[in-house]
N, C-alpha and C positions, 0 to 999 in steps of 0.2 A: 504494500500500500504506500504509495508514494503521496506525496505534499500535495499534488495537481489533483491526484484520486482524492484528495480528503477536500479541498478547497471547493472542487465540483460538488462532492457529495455535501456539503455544508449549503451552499448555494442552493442548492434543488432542494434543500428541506426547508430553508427558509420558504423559496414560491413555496412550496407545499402548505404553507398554513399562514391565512390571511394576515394575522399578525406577525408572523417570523419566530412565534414560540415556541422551542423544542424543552423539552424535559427531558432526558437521559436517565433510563431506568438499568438497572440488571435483571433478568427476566430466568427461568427454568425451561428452553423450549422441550415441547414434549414429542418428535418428532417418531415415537413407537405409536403415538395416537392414529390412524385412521384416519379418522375425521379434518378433512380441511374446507374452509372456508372459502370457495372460489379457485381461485387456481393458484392464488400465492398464500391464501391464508393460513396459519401453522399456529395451534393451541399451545398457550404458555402462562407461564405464572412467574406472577414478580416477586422477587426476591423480600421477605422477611414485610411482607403486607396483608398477611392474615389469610392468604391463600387467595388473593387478588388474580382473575384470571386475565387472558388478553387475549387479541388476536393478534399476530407477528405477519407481515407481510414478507415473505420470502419467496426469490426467483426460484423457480424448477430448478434450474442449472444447480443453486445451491440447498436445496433439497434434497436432490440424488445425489451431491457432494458428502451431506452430513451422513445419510444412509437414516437407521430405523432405531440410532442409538442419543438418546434424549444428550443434549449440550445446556450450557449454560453461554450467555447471549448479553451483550449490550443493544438496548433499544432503543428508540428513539419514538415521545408520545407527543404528537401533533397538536394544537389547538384546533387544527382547520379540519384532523379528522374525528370519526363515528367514537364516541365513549366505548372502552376498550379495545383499541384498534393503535397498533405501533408500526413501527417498520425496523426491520434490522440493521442493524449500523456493525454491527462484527460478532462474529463467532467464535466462544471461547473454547474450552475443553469439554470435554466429558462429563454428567453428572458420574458420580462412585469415585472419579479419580482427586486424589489427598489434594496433589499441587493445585490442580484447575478449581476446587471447591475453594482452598485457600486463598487463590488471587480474587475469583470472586465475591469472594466477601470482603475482601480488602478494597476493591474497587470499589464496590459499593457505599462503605463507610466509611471513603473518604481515605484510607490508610497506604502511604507508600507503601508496595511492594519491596519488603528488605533486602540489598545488599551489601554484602560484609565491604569494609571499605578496605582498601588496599594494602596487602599484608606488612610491607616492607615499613607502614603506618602502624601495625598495631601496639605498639612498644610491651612486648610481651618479657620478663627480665629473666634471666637465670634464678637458679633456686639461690637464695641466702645462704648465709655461713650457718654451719650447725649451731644450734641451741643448747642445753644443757644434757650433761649425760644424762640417759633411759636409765630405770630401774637394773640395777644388775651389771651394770659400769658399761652397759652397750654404748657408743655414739651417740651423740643428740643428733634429731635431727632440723632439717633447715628452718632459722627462723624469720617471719618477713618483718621489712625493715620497721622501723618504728615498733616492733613487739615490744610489750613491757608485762612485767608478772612475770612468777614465778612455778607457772606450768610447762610443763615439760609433754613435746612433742614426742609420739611413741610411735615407731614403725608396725603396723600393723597389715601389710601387705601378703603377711602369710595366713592373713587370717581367713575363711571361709563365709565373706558377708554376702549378706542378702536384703535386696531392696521389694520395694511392693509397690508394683507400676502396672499401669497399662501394657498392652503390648505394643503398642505405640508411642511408648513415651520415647522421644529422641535423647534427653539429658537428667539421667539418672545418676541424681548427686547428694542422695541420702541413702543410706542402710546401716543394714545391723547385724551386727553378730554375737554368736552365746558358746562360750567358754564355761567349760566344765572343769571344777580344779579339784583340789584337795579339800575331803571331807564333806565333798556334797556340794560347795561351793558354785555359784553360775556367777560369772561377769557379763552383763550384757553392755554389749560396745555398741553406741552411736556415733556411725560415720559420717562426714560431712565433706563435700568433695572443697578443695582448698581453690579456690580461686584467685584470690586476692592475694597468695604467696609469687601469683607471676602475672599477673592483669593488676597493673599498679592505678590506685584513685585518678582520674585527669587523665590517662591514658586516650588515645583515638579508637580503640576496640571497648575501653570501661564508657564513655561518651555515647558511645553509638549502644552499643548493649541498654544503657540507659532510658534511651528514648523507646525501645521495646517495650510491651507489655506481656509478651509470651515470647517463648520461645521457639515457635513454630516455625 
């Protein structure tokens, strides 16, 4: 889609409605439906509006394009046309699929589509100097800068933790594990994944993380 294709298509949807007012919705088309409405009409529902239905104008050409597998759809609602009646302005991905659901909703409400900004920018630091020796005269291990107190960091990498997620969870950065000692004994360990020992405050990756609200 180039500049001239959008510039036209901008154009012909203004003539299309007496006052020039377009609305831009995100829509569900349901292209498994049957039922079409004329020869371009294609039944759809807009996006997070109580099950708002529509009709979508779409050319044949890109109807045998999509095939019989429902997409998620930028639309476009006319003043000048019929209440419930859009026209398609682009076709997104697939309903079912993670990425195409998550850009459409981020279109929808407004939310840049995240990307991580340029690695050679993230100011990610090396581990710190060790911290105090471990129980039992092992090594400390590393402590990040500005620590203060007097806890002591414990290598715990042999240990057998276990966290409690979705199967979809992408950033699994809590668990636990249960030690069995002497005399009946259980230690249960809460683990917490360390970030902040190499993603330093003010950082260009700590900045950007920030302005996130999931980690999706």
């Amino acid at each position: 889609r180039g500049h001239g294709w959008w510039s036209a298509r901008k154009a012909w949807l203004t003539m299309s409605s007496p006052t020039g007012a377009v609305d831009y919705k995100y829509a569900v088309m349901r292209f498994d439906d049957r039922n079409r409405y004329g020869v371009t009409g294609v039944p759809g529902s807009l996006l997070f509006s109580g099950g708002q239905n529509v009709i979508v104008h779409v050319k044949p050409a890109t109807q045998a394009k999509a095939g019989k597998r429902n997409r998620f759809a930028k639309v476009a609602t006319l003043s000048g046309n019929r209440p419930g009646e859009a026209e398609l302005i682009e076709l997104l991905g697939p309903v079912g699929d993670y990425a195409s659901e998550l850009e459409a909703y981020q279109l929808h409400f407004g939310i840049k589509p995240c990307k991580y900004p340029p690695k050679d920018t993230w100011g990610i630091r090396d581990a710190p100097e060790a911290g105090p020796p471990q129980p039992g005269g092992a090594p400390g291990l590393p402590l990040p800068p500005g620590y203060s107190g007097d806890a002591t960091r414990i290598d715990c990498t042999h240990l057998h933790c276990m966290s409690v997620d979705n199967a979809s969870t992408r950033d699994i950065d809590d668990a636990i594990s249960i030690q069995v000692g002497e005399a009946e004994s259980v230690t249960l360990g809460i683990h917490i994944a360390d970030v902040a020992a190499h993603v330093p405050c003010g950082s260009t990756l700590f900045e950007w993380a920030f302005t996130r609200a999931a980690s999706a």
